[in-house]
N, C-alpha and C positions, 0 to 999 in steps of 0.2 A: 521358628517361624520367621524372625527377623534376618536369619540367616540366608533361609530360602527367598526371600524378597528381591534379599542385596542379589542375590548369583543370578537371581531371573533378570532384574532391570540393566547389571552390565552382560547379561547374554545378550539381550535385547539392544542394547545398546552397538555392542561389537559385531554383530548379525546385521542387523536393519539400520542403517544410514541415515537413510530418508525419512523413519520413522522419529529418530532421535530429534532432527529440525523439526517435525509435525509436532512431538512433545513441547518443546523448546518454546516452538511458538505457541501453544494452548497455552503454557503455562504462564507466557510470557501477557498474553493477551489476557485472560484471565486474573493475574495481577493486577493489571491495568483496570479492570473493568471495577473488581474492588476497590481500587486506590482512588481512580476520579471519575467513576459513576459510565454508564454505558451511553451515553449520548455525546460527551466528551472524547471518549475512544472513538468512538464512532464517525463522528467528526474530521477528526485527525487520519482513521482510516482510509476516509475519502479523500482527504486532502492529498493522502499518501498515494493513493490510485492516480487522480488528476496529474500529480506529477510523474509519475511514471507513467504515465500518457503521452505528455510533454517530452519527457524526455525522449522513451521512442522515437516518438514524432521527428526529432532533430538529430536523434541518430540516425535516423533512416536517408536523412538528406534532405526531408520535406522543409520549404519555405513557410515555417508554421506563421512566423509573423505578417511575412506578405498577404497571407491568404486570408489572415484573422480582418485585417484593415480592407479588404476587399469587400468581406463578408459586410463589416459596421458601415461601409461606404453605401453600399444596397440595401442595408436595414434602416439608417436614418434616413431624415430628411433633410437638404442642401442647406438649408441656414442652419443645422449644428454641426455642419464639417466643417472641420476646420484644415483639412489638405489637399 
């Protein structure tokens, strides 16, 4: 039984690519979520998105800072700007 396991998960493995990463990460994620609770991962998750938003964003070429200060410029009010 333990034999047929092993042959199936490196078929599987040597066959499917992108399923290996999809395991990889379950499993990886999954650890995680054991080890420091799922609102911690979760956390972290997003933090992990936000920057890979950022990043994007500045690979693309966009002026992410100029546009950010633009934006705070037209949401405060004149006595808490400070530029």
């Amino acid at each position: 039984m333990l034999n047929e396991v092993t042959t199936y998960v490196k078929s599987l493995f040597e066959t499917h690519p992108n399923r290996k990463i999809g395991f990889l990460g379950g499993v990886l994620v999954g650890s995680a979520i054991l080890l420091f609770g799922f609102f911690p991962v979760l956390f972290a998750f997003c933090c992990g998105v936000i920057g890979l938003y950022i990043g994007s964003r500045f690979d693309a070429g966009d002026d992410l800072v100029y546009r950010t200060l633009k934006t705070i410029e037209k949401i405060l009010p004149e006595r808490f700007q400070r530029w």
